[in-house]
mmCIF file of the N, C-alpha and C atoms, coordinates in Angstrom:
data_MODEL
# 
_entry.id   MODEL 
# 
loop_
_atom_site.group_PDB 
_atom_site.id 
_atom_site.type_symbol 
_atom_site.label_atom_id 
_atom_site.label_alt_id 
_atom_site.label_comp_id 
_atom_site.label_asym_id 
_atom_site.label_entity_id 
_atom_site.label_seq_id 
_atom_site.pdbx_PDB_ins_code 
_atom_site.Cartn_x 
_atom_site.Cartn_y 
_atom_site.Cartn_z 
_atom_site.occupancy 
_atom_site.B_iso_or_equiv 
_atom_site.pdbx_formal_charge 
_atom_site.auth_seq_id 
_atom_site.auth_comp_id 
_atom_site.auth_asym_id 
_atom_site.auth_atom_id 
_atom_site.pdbx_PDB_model_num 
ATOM 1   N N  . UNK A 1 1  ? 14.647 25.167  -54.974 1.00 0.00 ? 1  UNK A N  1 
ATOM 2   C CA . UNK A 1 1  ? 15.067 23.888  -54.431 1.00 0.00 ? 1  UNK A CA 1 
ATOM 3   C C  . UNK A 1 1  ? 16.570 23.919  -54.154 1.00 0.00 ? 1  UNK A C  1 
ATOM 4   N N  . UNK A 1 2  ? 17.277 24.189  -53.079 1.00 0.00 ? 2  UNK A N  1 
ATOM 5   C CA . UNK A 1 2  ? 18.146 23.743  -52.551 1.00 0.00 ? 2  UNK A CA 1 
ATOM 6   C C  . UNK A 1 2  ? 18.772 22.786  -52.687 1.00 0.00 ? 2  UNK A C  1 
ATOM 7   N N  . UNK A 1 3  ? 19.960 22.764  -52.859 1.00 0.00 ? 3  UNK A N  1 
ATOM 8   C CA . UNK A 1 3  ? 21.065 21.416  -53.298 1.00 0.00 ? 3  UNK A CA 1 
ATOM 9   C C  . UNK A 1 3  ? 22.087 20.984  -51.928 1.00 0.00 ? 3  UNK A C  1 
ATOM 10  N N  . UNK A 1 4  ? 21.690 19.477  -52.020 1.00 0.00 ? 4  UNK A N  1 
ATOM 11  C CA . UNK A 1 4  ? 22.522 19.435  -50.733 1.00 0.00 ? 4  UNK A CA 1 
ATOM 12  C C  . UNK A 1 4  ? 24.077 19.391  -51.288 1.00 0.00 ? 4  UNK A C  1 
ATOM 13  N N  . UNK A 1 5  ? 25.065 20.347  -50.429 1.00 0.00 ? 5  UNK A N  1 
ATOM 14  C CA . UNK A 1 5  ? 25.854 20.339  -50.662 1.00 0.00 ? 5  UNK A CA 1 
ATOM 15  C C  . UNK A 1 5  ? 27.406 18.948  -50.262 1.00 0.00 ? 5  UNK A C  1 
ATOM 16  N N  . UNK A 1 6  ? 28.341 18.808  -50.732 1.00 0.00 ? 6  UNK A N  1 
ATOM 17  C CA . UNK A 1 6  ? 29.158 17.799  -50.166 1.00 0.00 ? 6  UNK A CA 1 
ATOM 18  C C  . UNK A 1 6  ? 29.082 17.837  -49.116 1.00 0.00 ? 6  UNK A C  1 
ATOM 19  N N  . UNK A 1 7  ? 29.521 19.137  -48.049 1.00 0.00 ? 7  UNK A N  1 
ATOM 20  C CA . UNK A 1 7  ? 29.357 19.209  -46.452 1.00 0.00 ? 7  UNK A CA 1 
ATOM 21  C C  . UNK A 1 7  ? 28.304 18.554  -45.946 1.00 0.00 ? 7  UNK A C  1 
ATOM 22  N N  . UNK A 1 8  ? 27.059 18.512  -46.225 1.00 0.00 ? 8  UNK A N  1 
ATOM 23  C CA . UNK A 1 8  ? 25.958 18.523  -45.907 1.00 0.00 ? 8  UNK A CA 1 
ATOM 24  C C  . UNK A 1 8  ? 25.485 16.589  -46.256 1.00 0.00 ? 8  UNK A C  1 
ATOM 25  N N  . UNK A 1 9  ? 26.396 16.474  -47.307 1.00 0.00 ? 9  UNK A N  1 
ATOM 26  C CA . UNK A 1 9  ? 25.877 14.773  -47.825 1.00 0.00 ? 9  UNK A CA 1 
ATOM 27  C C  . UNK A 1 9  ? 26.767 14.319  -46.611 1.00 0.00 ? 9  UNK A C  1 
ATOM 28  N N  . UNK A 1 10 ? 28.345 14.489  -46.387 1.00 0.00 ? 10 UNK A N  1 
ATOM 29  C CA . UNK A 1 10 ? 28.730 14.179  -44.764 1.00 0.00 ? 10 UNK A CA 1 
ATOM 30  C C  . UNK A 1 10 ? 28.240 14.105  -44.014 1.00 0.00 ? 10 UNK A C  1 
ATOM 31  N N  . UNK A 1 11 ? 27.554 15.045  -43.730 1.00 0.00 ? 11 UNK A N  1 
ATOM 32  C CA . UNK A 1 11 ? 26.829 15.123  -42.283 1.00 0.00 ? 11 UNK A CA 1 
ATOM 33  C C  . UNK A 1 11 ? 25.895 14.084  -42.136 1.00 0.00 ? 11 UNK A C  1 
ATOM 34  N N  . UNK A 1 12 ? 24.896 14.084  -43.456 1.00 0.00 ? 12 UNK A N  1 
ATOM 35  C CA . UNK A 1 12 ? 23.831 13.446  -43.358 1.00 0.00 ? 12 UNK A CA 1 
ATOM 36  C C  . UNK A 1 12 ? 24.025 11.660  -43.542 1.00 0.00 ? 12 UNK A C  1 
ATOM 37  N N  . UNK A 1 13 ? 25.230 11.046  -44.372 1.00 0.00 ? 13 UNK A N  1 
ATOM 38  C CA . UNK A 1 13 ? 25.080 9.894   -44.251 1.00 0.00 ? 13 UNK A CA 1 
ATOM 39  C C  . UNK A 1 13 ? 25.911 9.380   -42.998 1.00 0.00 ? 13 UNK A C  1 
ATOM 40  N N  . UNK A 1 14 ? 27.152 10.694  -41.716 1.00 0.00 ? 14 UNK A N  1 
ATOM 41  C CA . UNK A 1 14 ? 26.936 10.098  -40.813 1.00 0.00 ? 14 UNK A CA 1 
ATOM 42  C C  . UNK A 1 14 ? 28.769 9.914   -41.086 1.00 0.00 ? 14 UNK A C  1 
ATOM 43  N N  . UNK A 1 15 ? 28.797 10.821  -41.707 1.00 0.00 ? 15 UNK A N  1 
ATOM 44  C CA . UNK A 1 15 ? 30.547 10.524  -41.909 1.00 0.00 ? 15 UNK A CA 1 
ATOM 45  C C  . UNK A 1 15 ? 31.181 10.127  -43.210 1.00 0.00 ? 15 UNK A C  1 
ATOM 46  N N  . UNK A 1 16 ? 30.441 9.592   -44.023 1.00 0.00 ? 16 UNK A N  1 
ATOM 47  C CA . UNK A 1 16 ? 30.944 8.869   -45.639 1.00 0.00 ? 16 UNK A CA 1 
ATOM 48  C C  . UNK A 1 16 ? 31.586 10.173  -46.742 1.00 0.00 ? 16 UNK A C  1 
ATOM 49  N N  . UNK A 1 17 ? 32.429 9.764   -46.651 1.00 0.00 ? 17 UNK A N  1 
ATOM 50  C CA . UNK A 1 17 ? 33.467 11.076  -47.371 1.00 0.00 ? 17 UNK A CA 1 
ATOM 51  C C  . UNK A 1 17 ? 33.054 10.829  -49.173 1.00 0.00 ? 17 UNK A C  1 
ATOM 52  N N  . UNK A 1 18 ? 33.343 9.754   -49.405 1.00 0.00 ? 18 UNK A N  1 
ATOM 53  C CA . UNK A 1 18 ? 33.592 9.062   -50.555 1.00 0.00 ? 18 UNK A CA 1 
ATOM 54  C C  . UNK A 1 18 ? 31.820 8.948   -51.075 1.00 0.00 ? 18 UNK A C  1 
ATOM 55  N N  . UNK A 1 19 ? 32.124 9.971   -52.868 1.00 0.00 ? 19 UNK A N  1 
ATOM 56  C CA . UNK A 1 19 ? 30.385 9.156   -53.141 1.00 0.00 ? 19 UNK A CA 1 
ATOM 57  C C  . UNK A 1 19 ? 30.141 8.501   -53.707 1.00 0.00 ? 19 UNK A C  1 
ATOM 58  N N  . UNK A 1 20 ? 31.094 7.256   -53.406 1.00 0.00 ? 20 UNK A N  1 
ATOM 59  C CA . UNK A 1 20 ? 30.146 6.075   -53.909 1.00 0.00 ? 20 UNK A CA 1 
ATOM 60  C C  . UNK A 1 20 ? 29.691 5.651   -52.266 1.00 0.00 ? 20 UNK A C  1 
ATOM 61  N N  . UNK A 1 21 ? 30.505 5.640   -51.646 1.00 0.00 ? 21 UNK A N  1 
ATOM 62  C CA . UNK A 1 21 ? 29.795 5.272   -50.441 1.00 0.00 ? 21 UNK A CA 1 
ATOM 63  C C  . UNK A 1 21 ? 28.332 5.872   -49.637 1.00 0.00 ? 21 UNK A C  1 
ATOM 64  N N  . UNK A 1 22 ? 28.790 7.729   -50.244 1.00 0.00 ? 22 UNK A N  1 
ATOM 65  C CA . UNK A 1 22 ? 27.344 8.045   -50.031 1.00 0.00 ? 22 UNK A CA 1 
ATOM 66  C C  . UNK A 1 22 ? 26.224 7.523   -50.699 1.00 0.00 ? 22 UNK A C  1 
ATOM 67  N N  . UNK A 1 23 ? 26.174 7.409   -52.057 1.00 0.00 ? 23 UNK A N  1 
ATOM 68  C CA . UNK A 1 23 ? 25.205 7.077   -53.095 1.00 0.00 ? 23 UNK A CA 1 
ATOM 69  C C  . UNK A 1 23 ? 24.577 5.746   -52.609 1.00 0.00 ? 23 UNK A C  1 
ATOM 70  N N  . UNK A 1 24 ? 25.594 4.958   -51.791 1.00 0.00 ? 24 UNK A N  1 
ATOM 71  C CA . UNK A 1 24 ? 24.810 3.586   -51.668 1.00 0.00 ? 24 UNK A CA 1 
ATOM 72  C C  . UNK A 1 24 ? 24.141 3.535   -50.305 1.00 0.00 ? 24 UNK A C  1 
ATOM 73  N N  . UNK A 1 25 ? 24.999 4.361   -49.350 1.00 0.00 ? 25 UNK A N  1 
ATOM 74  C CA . UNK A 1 25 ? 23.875 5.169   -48.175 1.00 0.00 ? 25 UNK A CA 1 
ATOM 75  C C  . UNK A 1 25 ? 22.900 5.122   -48.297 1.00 0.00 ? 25 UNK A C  1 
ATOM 76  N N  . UNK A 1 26 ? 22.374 6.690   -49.344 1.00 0.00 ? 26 UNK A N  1 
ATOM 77  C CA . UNK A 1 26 ? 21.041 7.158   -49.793 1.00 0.00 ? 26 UNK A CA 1 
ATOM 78  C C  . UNK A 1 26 ? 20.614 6.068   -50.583 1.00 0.00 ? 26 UNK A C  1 
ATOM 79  N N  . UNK A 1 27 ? 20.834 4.729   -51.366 1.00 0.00 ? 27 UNK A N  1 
ATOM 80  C CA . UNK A 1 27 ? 19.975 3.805   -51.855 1.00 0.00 ? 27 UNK A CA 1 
ATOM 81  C C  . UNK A 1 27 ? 19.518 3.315   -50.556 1.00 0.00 ? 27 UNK A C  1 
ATOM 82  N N  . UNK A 1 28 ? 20.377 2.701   -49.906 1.00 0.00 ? 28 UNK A N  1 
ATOM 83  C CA . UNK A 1 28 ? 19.612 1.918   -48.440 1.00 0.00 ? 28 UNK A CA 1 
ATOM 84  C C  . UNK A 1 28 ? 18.985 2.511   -47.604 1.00 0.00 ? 28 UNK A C  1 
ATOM 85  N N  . UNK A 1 29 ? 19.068 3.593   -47.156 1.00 0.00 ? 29 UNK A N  1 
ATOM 86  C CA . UNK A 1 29 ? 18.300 4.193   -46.163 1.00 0.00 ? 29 UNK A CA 1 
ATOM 87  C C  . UNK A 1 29 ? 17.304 4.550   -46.426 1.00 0.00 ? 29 UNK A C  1 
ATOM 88  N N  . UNK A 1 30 ? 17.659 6.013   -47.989 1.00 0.00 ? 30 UNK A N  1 
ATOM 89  C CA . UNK A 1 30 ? 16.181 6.567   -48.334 1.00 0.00 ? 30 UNK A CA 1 
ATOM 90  C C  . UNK A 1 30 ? 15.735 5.938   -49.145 1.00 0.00 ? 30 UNK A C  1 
ATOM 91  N N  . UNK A 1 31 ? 16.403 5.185   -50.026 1.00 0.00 ? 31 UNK A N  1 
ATOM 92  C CA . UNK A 1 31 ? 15.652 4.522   -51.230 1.00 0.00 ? 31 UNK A CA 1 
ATOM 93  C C  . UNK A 1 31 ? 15.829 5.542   -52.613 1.00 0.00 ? 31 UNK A C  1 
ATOM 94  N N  . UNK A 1 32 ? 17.035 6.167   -52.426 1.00 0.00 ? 32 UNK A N  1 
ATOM 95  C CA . UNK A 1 32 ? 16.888 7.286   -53.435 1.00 0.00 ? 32 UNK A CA 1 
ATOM 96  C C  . UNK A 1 32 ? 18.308 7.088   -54.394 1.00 0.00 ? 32 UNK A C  1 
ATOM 97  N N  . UNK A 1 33 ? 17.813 7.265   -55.406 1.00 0.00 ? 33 UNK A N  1 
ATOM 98  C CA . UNK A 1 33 ? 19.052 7.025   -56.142 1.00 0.00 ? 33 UNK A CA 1 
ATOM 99  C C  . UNK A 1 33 ? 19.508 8.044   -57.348 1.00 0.00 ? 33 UNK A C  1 
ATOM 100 N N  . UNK A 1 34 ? 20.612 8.552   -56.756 1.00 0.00 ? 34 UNK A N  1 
ATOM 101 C CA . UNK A 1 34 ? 20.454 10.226  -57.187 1.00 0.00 ? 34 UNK A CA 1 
ATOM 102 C C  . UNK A 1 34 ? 21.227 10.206  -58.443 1.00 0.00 ? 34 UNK A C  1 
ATOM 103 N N  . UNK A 1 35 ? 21.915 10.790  -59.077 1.00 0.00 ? 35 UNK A N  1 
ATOM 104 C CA . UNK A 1 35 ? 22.671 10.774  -59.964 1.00 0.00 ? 35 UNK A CA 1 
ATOM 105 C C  . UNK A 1 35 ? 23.733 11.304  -59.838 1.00 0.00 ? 35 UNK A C  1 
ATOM 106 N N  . UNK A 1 36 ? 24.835 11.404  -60.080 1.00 0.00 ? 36 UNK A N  1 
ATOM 107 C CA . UNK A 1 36 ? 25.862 11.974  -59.731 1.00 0.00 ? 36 UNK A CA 1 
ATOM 108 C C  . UNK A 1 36 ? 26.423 13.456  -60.059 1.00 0.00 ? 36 UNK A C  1 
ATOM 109 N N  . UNK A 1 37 ? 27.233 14.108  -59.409 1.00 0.00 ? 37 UNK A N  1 
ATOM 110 C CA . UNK A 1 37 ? 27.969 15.247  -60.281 1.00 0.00 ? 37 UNK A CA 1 
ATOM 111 C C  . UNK A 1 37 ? 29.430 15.058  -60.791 1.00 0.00 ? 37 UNK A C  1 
ATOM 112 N N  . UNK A 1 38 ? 30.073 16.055  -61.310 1.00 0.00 ? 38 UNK A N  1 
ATOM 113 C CA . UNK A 1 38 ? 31.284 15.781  -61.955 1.00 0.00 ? 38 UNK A CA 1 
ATOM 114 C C  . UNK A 1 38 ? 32.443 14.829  -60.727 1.00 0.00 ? 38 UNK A C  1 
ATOM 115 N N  . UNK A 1 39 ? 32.314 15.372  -59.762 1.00 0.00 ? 39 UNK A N  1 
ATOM 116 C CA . UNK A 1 39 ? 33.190 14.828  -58.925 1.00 0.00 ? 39 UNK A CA 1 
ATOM 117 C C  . UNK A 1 39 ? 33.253 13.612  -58.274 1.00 0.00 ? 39 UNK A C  1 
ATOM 118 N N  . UNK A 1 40 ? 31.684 13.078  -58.618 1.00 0.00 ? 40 UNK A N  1 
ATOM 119 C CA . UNK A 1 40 ? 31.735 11.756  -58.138 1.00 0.00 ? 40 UNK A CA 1 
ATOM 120 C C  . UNK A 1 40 ? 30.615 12.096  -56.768 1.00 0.00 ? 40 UNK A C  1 
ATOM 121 N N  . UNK A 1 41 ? 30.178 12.737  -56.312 1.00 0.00 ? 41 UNK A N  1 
ATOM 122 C CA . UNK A 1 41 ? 29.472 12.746  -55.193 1.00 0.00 ? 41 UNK A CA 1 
ATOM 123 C C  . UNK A 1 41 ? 27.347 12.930  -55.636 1.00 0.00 ? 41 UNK A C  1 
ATOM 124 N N  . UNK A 1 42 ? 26.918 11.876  -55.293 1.00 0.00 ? 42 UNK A N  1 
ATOM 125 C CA . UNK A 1 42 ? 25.336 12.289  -55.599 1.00 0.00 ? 42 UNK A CA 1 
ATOM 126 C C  . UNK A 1 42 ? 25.112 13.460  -55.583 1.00 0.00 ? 42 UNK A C  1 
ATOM 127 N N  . UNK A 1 43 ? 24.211 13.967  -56.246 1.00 0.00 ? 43 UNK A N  1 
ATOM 128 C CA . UNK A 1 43 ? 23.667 15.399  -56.630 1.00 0.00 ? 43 UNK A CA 1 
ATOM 129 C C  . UNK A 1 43 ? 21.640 15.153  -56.313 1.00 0.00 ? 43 UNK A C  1 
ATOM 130 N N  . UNK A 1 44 ? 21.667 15.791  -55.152 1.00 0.00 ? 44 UNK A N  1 
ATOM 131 C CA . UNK A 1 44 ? 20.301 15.270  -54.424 1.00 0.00 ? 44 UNK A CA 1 
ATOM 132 C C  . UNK A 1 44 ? 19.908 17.393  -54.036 1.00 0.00 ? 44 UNK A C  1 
ATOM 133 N N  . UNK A 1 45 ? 18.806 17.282  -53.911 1.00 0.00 ? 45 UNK A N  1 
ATOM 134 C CA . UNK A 1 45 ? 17.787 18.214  -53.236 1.00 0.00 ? 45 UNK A CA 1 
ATOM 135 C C  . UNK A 1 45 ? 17.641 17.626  -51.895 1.00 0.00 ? 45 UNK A C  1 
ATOM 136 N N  . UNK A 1 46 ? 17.399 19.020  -50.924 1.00 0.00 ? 46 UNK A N  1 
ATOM 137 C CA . UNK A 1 46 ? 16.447 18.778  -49.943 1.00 0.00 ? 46 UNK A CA 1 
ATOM 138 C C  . UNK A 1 46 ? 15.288 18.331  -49.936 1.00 0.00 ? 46 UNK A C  1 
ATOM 139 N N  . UNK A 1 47 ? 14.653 18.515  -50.668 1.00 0.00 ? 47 UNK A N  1 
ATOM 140 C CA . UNK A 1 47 ? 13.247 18.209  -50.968 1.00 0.00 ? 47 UNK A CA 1 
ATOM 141 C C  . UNK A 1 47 ? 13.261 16.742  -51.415 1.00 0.00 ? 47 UNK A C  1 
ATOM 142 N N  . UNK A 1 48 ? 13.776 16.200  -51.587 1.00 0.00 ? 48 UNK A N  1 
ATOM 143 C CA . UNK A 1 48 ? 14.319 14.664  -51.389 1.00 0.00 ? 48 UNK A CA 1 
ATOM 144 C C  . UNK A 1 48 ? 14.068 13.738  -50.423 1.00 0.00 ? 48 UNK A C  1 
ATOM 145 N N  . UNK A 1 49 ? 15.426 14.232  -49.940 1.00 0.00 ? 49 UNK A N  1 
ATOM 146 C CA . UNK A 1 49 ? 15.489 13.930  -48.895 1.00 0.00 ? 49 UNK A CA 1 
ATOM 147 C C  . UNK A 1 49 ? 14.968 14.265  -47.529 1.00 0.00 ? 49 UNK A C  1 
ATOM 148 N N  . UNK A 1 50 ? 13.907 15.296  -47.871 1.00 0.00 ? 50 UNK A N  1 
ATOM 149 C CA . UNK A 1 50 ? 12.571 15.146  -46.784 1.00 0.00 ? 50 UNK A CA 1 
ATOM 150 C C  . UNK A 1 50 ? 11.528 14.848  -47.010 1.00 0.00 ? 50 UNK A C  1 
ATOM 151 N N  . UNK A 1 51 ? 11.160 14.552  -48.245 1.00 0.00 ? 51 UNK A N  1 
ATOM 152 C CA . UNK A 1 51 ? 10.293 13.476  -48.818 1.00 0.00 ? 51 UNK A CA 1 
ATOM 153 C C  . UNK A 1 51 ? 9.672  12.656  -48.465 1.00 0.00 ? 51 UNK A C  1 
ATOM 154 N N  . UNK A 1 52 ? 8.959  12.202  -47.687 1.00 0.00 ? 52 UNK A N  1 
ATOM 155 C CA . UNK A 1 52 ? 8.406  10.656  -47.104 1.00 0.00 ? 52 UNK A CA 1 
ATOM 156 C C  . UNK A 1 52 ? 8.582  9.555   -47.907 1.00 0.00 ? 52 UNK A C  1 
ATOM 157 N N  . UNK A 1 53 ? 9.017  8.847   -47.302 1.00 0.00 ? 53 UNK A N  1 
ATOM 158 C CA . UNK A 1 53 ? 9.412  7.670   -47.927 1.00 0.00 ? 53 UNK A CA 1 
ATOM 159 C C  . UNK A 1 53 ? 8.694  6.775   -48.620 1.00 0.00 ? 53 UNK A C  1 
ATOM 160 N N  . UNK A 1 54 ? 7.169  6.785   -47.537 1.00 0.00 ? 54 UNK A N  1 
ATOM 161 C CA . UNK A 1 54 ? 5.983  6.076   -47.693 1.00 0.00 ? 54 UNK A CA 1 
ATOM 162 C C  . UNK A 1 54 ? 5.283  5.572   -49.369 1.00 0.00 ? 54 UNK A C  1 
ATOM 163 N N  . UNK A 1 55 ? 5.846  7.098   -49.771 1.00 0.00 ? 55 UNK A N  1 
ATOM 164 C CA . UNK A 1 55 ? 4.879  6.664   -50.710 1.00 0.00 ? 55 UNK A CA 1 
ATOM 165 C C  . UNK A 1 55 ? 5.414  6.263   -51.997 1.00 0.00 ? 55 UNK A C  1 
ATOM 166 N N  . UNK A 1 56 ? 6.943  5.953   -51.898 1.00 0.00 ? 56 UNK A N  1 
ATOM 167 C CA . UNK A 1 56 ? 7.127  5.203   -53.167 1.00 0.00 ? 56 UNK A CA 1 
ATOM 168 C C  . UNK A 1 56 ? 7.612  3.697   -52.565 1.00 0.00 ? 56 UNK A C  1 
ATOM 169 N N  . UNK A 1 57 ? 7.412  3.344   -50.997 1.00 0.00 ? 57 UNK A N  1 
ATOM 170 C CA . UNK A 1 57 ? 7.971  2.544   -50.231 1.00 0.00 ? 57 UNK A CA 1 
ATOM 171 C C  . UNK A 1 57 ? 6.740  1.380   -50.717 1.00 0.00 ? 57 UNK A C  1 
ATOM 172 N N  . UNK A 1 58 ? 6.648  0.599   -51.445 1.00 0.00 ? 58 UNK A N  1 
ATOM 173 C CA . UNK A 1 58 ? 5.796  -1.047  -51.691 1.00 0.00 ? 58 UNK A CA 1 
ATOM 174 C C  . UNK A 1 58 ? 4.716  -0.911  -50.322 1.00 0.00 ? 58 UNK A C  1 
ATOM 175 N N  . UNK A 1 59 ? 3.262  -1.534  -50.193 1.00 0.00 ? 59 UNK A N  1 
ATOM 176 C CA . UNK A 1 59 ? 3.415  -1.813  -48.973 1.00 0.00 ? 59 UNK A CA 1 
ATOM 177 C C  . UNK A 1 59 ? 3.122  -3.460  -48.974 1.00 0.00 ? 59 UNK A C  1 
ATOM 178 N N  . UNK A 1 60 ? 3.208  -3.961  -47.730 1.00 0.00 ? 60 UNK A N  1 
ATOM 179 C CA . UNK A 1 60 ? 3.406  -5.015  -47.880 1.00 0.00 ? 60 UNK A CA 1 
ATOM 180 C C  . UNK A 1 60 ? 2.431  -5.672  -47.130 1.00 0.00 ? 60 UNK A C  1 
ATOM 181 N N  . UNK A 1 61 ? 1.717  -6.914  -46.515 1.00 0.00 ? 61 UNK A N  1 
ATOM 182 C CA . UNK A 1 61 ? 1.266  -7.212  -45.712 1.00 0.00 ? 61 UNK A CA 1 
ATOM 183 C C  . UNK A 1 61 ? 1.795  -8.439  -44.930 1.00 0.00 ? 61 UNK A C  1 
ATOM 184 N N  . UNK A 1 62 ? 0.708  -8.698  -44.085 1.00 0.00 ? 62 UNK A N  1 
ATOM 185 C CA . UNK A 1 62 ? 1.966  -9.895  -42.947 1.00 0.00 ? 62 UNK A CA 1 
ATOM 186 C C  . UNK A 1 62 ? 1.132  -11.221 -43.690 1.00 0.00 ? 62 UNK A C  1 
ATOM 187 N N  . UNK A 1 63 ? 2.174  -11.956 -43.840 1.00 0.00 ? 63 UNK A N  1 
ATOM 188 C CA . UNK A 1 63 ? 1.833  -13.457 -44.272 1.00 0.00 ? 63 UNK A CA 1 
ATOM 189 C C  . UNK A 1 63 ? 1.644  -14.605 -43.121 1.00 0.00 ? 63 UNK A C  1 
ATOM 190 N N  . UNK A 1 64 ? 0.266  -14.579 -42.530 1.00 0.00 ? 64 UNK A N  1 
ATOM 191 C CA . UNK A 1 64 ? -0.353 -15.632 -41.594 1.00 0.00 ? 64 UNK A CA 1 
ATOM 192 C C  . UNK A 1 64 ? -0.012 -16.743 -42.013 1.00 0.00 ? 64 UNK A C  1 
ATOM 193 N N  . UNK A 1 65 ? 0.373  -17.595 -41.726 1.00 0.00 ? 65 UNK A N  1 
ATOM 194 C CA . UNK A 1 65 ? 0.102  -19.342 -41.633 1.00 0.00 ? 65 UNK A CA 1 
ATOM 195 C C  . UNK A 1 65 ? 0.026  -19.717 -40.630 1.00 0.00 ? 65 UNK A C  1 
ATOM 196 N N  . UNK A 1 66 ? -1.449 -20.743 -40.743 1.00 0.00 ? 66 UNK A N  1 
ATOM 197 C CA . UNK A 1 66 ? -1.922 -21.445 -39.848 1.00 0.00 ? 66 UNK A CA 1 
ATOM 198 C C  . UNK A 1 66 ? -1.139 -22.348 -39.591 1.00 0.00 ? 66 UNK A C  1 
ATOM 199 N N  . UNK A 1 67 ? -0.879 -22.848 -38.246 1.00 0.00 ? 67 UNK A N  1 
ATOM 200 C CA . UNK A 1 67 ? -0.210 -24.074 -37.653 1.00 0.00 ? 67 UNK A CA 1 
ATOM 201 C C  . UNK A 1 67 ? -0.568 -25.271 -37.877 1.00 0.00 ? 67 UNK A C  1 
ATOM 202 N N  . UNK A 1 68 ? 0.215  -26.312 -38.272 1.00 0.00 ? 68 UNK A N  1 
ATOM 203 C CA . UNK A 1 68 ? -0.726 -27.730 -38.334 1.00 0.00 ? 68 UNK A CA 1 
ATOM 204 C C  . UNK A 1 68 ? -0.166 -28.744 -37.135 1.00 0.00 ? 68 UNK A C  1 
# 
């Protein structure tokens, strides 16, 4: 399992240098909430973050109401 590296957490949240800013990235986007390393930057796998989302994602259904 492959570790995404700092370069690589850049790339992927899209520019966010700083990890707290990444960490809260990867909460909102993937839903993943990694733990950190010494330096302050999430400490995530690839295998993670190619993960489908689906299946720890709730599902939900649509709430009909009838018109009166």
């Amino acid at each position: 399992m492959p570790i995404v590296t700092n370069e690589e957490l850049v790339e992927l949240t899209g520019g966010l240098k700083q990890g707290a800013a990444q960490a809260r990235w990867l909460k909102k986007a993937l839903g993943i909430d990694a733990p950190r390393k010494a330096d302050g930057h999430p400490m995530l796998t690839w295998e993670q973050v190619n993960q489908p989302r689906a299946e720890s994602a709730p599902r939900t259904q649509p709430k009909w109401r009838v018109a009166a």
